[in-house]
C-alpha positions in Angstrom: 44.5 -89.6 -70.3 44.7 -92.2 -67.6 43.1 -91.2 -64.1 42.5 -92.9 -61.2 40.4 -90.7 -58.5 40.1 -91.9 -54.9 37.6 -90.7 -52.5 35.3 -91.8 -49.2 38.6 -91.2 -47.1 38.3 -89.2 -43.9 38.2 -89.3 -39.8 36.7 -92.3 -38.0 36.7 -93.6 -34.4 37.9 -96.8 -33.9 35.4 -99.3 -34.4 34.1 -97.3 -37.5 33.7 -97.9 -41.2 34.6 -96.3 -44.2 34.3 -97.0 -47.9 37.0 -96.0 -50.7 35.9 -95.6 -53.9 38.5 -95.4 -57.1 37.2 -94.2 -60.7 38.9 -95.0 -63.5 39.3 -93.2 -66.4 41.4 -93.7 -69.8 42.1 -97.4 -69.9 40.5 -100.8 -70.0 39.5 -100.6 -66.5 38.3 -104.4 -66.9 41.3 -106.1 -67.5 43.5 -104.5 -65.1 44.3 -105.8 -61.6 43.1 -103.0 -59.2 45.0 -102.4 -55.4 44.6 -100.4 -52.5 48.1 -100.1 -51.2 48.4 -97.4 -47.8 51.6 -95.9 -46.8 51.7 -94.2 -42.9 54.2 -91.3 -41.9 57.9 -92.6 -42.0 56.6 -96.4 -43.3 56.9 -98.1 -46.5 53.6 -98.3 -48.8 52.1 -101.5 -48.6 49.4 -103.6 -50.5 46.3 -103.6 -48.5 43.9 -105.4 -50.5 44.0 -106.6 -54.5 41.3 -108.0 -57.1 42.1 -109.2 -60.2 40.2 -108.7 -63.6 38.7 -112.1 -61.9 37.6 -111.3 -59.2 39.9 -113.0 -57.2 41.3 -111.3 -54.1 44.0 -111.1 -51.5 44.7 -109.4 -48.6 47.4 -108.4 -46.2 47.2 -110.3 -42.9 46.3 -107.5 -40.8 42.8 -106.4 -42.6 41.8 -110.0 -43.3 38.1 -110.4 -42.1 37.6 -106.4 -41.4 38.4 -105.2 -45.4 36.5 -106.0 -48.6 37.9 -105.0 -52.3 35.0 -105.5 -55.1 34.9 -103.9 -58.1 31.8 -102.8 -60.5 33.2 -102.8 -64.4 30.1 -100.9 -65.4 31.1 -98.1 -63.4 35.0 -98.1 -63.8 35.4 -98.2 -60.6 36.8 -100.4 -57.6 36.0 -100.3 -53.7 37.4 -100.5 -50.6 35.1 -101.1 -47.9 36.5 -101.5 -44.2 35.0 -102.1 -41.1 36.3 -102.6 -37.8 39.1 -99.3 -38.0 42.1 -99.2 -35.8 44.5 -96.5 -35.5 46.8 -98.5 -36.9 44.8 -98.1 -40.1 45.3 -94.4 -40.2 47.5 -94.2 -43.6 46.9 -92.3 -47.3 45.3 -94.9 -49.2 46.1 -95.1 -52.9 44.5 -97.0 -55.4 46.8 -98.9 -58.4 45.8 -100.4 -61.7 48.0 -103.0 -63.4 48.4 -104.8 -66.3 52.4 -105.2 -67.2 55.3 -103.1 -65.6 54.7 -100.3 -68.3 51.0 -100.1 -68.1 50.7 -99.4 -64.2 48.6 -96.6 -62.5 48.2 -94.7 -59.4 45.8 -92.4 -58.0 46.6 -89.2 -55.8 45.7 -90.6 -52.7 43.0 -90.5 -50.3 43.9 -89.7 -46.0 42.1 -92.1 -44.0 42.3 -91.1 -40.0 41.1 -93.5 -37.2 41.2 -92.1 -33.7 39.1 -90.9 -31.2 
């Protein structure tokens, strides 16, 4: 059975840090592409931050130089560290793994709140 549990979400101030983490469970956590898309009240989910079975990475514009995606293949599990919160941030954060169109995986979500 294929899981993907995110956690480390929360309330921050502005200015703050947070780290997401995203276990994996019931596929070949090493070859997949692992995201972190968010999706914020009445908006459109959107890819924050990817890392392919590479390790190469991309991000959206607005959490270039404040968000790092890693990953650790021993553990199954992929991160999501960000630094430098703005309210703008404040979304449910999801974590996807992908291989192909019929091999693609989401987690349940994680709330992330930045305000003071």
């Amino acid at each position: 059975q294929v899981q993907l549990v995110e956690s480390g979400g929360g309330l921050v101030q502005p200015g703050g840090s947070l780290r997401l983490s995203c276990a994996a469970s019931g596929f070949r956590f090493s070859i997949y592409t692992m995201g972190w898309y968010r999706q914020a009240p009445g908006k459109q989910r959107e890819l924050v931050a990817a890392i392919t079975s590479g390790g190469s990475t991309n991000y959206a514009d607005s959490v270039k130089e404040r968000f790092t995606v890693s990953r650790d293949n021993a553990k199954n599990t992929a991160y999501l560290q960000m630094n430098s919160l703005k309210p703008e941030d404040t979304a449910v954060y999801y974590c996807n793994g992908f291989l192909t169109v019929l091999h693609n995986y989401w987690g349940q979500g994680t709330q992330v709140t930045v305000s003071s």
